[in-house]
C-alpha positions as CSV (number, residue, x, y, z in Angstrom):
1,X,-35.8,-7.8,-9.5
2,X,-35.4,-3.9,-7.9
3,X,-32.1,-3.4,-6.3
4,X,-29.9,-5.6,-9.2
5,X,-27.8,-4.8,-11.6
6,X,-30.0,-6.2,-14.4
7,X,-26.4,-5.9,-17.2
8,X,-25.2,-7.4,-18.5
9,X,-26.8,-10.3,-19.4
10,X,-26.2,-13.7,-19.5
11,X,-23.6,-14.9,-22.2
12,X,-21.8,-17.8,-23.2
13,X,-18.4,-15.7,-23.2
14,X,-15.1,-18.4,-22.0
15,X,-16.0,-19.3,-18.7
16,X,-12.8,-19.0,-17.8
17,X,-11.2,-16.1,-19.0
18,X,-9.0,-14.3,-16.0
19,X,-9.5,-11.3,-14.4
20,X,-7.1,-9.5,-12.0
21,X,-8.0,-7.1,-9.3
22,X,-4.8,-4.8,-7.9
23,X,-6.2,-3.6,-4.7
24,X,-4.3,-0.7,-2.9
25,X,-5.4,2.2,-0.7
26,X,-5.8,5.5,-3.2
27,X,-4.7,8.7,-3.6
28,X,-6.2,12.4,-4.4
29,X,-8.3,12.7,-7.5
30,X,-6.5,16.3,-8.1
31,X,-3.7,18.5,-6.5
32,X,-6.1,20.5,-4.4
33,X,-7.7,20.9,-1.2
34,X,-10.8,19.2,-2.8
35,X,-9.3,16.1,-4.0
36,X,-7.2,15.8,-0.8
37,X,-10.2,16.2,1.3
38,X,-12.4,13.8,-0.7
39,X,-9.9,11.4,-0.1
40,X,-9.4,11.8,3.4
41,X,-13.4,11.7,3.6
42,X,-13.5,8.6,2.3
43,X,-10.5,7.1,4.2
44,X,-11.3,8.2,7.6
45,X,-15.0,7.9,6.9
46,X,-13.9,3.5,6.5
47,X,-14.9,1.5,9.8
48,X,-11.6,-0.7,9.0
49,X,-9.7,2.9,9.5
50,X,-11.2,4.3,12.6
51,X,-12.9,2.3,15.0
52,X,-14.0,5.1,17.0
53,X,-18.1,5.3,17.2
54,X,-20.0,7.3,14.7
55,X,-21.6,9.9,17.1
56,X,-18.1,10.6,18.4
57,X,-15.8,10.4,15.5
58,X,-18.3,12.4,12.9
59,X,-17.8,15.8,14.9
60,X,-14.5,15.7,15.0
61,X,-14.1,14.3,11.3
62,X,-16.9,17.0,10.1
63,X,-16.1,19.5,11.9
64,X,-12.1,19.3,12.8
65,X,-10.3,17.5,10.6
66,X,-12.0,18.3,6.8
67,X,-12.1,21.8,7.1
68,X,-8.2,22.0,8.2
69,X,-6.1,19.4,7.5
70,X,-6.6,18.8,3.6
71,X,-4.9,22.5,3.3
72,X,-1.9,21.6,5.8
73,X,-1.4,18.3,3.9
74,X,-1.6,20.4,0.3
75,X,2.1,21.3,0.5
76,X,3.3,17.5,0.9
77,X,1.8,16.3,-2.6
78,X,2.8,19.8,-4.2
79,X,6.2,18.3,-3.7
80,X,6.0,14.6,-4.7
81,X,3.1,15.3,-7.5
82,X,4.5,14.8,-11.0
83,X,3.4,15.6,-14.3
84,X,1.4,12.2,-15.1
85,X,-0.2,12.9,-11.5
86,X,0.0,11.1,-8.3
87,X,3.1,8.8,-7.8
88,X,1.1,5.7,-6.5
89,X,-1.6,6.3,-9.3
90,X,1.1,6.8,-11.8
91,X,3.3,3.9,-10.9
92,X,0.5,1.5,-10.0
93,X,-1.3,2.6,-13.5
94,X,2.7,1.1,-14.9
95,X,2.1,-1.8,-12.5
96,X,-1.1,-3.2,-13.8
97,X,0.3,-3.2,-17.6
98,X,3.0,-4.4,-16.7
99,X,1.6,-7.4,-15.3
100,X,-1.2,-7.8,-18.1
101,X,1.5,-8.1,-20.3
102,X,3.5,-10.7,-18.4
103,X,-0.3,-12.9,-17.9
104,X,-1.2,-13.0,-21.1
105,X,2.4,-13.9,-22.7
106,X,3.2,-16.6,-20.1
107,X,-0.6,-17.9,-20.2
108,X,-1.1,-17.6,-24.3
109,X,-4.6,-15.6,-23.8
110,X,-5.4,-12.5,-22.5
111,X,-5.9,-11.5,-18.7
112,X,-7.6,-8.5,-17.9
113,X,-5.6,-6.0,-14.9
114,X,-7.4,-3.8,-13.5
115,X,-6.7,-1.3,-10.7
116,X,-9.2,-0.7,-7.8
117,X,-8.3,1.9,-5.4
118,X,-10.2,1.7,-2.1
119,X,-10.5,5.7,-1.4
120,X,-10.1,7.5,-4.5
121,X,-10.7,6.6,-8.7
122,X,-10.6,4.0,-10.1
123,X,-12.5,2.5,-6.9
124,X,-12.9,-1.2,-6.1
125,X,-16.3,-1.1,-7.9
126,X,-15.1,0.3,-10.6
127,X,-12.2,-2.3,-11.5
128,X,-14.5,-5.3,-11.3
129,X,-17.3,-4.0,-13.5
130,X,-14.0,-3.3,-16.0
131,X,-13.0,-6.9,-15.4
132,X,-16.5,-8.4,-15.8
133,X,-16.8,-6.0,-19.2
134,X,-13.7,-7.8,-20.2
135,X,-15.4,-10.7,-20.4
136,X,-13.6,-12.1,-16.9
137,X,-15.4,-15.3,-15.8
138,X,-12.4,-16.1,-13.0
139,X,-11.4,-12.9,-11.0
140,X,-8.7,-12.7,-8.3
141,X,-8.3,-9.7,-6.2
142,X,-4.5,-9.0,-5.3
143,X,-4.2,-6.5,-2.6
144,X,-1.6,-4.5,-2.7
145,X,-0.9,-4.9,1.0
146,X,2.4,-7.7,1.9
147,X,1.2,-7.1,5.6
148,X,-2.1,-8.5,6.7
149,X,-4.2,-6.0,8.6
150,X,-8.1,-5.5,9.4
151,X,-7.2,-1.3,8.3
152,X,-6.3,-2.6,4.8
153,X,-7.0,-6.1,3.5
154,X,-9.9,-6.4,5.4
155,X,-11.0,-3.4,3.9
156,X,-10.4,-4.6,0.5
157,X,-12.5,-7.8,1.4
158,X,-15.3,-5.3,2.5
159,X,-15.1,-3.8,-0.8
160,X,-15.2,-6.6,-2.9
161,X,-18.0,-8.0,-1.1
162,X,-20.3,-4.4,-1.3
163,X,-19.5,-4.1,-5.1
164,X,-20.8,-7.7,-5.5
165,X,-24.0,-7.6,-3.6
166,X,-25.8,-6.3,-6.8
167,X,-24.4,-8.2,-9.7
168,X,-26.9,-11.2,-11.0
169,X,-23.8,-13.4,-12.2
170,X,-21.1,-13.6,-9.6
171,X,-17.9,-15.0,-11.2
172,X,-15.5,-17.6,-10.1
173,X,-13.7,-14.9,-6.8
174,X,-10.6,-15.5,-5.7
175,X,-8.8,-13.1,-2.8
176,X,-5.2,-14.0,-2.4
177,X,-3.7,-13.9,1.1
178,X,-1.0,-11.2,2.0
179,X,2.8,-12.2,1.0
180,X,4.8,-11.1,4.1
181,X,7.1,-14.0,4.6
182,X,7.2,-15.1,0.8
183,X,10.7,-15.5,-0.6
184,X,10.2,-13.9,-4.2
185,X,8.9,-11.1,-2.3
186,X,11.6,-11.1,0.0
187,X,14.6,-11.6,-2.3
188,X,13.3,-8.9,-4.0
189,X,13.4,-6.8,-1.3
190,X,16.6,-7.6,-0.6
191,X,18.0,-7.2,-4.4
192,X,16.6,-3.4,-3.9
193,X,18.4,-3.1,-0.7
194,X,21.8,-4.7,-2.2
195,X,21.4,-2.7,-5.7
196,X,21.3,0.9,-3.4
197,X,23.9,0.1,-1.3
198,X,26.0,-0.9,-4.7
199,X,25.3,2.3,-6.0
200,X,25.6,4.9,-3.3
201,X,27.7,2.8,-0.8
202,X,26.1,0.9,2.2
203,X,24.6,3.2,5.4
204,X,25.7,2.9,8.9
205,X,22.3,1.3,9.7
206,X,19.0,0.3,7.9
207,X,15.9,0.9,9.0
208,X,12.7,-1.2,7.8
209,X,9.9,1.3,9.1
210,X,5.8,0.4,8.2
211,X,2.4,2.2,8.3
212,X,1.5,2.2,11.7
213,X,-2.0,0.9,13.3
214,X,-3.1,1.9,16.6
215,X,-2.0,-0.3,19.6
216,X,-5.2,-0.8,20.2
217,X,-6.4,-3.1,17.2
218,X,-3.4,-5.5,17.6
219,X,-4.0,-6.1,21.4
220,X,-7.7,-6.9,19.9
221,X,-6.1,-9.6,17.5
222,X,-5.2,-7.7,14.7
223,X,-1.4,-10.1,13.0
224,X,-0.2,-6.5,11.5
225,X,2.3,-6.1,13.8
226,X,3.4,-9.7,13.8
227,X,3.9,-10.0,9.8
228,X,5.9,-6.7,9.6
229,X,7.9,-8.0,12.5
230,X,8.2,-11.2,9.9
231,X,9.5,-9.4,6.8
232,X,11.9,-7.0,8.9
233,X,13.6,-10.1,10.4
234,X,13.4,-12.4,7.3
235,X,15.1,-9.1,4.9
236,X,18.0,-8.4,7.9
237,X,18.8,-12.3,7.6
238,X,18.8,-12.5,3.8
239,X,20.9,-9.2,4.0
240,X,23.1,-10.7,6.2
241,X,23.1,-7.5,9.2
242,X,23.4,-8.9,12.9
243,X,20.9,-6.9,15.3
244,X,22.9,-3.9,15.9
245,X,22.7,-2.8,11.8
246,X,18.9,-2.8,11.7
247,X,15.8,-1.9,13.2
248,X,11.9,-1.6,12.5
249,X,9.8,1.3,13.4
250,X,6.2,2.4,12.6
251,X,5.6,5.8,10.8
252,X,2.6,8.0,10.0
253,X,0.7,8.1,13.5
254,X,-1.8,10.8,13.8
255,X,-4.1,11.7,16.8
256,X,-3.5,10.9,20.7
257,X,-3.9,7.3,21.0
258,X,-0.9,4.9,21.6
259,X,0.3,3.5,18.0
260,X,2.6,0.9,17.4
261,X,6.3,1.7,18.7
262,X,8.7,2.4,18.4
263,X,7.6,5.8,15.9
264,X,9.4,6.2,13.1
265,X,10.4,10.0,13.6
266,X,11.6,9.7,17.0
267,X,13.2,6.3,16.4
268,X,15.1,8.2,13.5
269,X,16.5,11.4,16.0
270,X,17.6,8.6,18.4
271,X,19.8,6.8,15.5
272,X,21.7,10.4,14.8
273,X,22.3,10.8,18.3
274,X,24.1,7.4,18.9
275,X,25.8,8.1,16.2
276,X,24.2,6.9,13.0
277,X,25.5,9.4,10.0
278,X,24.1,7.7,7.0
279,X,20.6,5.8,7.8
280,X,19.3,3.6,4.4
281,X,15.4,3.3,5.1
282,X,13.1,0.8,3.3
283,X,9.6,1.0,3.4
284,X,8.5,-2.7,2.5
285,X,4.6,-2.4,3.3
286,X,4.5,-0.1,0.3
287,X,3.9,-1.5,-3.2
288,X,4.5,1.4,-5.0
289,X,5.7,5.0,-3.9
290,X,3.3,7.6,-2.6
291,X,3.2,10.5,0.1
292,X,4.7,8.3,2.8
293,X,7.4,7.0,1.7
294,X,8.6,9.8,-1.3
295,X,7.9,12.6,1.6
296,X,7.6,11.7,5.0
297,X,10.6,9.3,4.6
298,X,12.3,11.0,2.2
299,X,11.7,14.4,3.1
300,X,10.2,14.8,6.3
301,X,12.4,12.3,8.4
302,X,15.5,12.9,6.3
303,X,15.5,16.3,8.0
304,X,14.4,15.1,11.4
305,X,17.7,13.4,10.9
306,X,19.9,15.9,9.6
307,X,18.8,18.2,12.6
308,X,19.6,15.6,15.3
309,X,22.9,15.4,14.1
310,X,23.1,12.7,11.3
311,X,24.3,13.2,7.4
312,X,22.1,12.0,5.6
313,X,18.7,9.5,5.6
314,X,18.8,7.6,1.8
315,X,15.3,6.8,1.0
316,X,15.0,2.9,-0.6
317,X,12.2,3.4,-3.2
318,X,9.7,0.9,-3.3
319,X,9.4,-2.2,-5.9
320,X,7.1,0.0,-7.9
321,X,6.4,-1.6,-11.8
322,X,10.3,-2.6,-12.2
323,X,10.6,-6.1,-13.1
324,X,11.1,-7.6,-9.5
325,X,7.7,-6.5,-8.5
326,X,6.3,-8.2,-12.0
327,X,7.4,-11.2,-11.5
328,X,6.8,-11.3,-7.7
329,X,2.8,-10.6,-8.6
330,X,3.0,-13.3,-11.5
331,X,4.5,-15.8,-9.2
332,X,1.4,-15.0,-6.5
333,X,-1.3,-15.2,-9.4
334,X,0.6,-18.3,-10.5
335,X,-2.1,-20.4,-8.3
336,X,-5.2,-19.5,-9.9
């Protein structure tokens, strides 16, 4: 039948044999203006990212934002780009065998991991056609994302669904939910917190900043906002701080259009000028590191900071493959 994806056939492989899915947003291909733009193509090119209509958005995508930004942005990965590549690529790469090693010892059999990327290689597609090569009867797609939103798990749904459409033999699909009040997740975040703090003493203040959203999309029902605010007040209470030692905030806004407040950058001048000298920041919407956490908090902010008057901003890194994070995702897949 035209339009299917005639292989592979049919076989009587284990109907049952696992398959896992590790969904996350992407990264350039390469260190150059052509990756970056490629990616930012593909991101900003997404429905789920900008809602804006096509006959509007396209110019100023086309015509503004391609031809200029990917060389502005350039210098940001030159400083967070390693030799193995791309931090989130390279720590969600440790990620996925990390976890395929914990599946298949706690379950006796092999489970395939895979990693599908929703704007750059491997893509979505990609890591399910791996899975279904693997022999994967039973798939569950994980994404990377504790916090629900339409901008990202939706967009993984999406995704899935698209890369589907053309395979003859659907498999058993499972999509697990996001995990932003779930207490493995949480004590983990927590431990990371407790384990800096042991190390380099405790900061005058934590801050527990997130991706923004635009304002618009959670007055339309979009929970983002609500589950962030979930994990920021669940972490503070597992940490112990009363009000006055925390705070939220939403980073990486771009254009004109109202975002979720308060923003991250100014939120982290008006700390220094109260008083604030050493800020801890965690960035619990991230699985693993990448640009906005590594540089814009680490970087970027930390010298927004230091310039309105503080010491120093001490960047918590993210659960990345360490062996909180494994056992957080084995304890998620533990349902299916």
């Amino acid at each position: 039948m035209p339009g299917y994806d005639p292989s592979p056939g049919f076989s009587d492989a284990p109907p049952h044999k696992l398959g896992v899915l590790l969904v996350n947003s992407g990264t350039p291909d390469s260190l150059d203006t052509r990756g970056i733009r490629d990616f930012l193509r593909r991101l900003l090119s997404d429905r789920r990212t900008i809602e804006v209509p096509r006959a509007i958005w396209y110019p100023i995508l086309y015509l503004a934002i391609l031809p200029l930004r990917p060389a502005r942005v350039l210098p940001k990965y030159q400083r967070i780009w390693t030799e193995a590549g791309s931090p989130l690529l390279v720590h969600s790469q440790a990620l996925r065998q990390a976890l395929a090693q914990r599946l298949s010892a706690e379950r006796g059999m092999d489970v395939a991991v895979e990693l599908g990327m929703l704007y750059s290689t491997p893509g979505v597609r990609q890591g399910l056609e791996a899975l279904r090569a693997a022999g994967a009867r039973r798939i569950v797609v994980l994404p990377l994302f504790p916090q629900y939103s339409g901008t990202t798990t939706a967009a993984a749904h999406d995704q899935v669904g698209l890369a589907l459409r053309r395979w003859r033999f659907l498999p058993e699909l499972h999509i697990a939910p996001d995990y932003a009040d779930n207490d493995i997740y949480l004590d983990a975040l927590a431990a990371s917190v407790r384990a800096h703090r042991a190390a380099q003493g405790a900061g005058d203040h934590l801050l527990i900043t997130f991706h923004g959203i635009p304002r618009q999309y959670v007055d339309e029902g979009d929970p983002y906002a609500r589950r962030c605010e979930t994990t920021a007040r669940a972490l503070a209470a597992r940490l112990g701080l009363p009000e006055s030692a925390w705070s939220l905030s939403y980073q990486s806004r771009v254009g004109r259009a109202e975002w979720l407040r308060p923003y991250t950058e100014e939120h982290v001048a008006q700390l220094a000028q109260r008083g604030v000298k050493r800020l801890d920041a965690i960035c619990p919407g991230f699985a693993v590191d990448c640009l906005e956490t590594v540089d814009e908090i680490g970087h970027e902010y930390d010298l927004v900071f230091r310039n309105a008057g503080g010491e120093a901003l001490r960047y918590i890194p993210a659960l990345n493959a360490g062996p909180d994070q494994v056992d957080l995702l084995a304890r998620l897949l533990s349902a299916y």
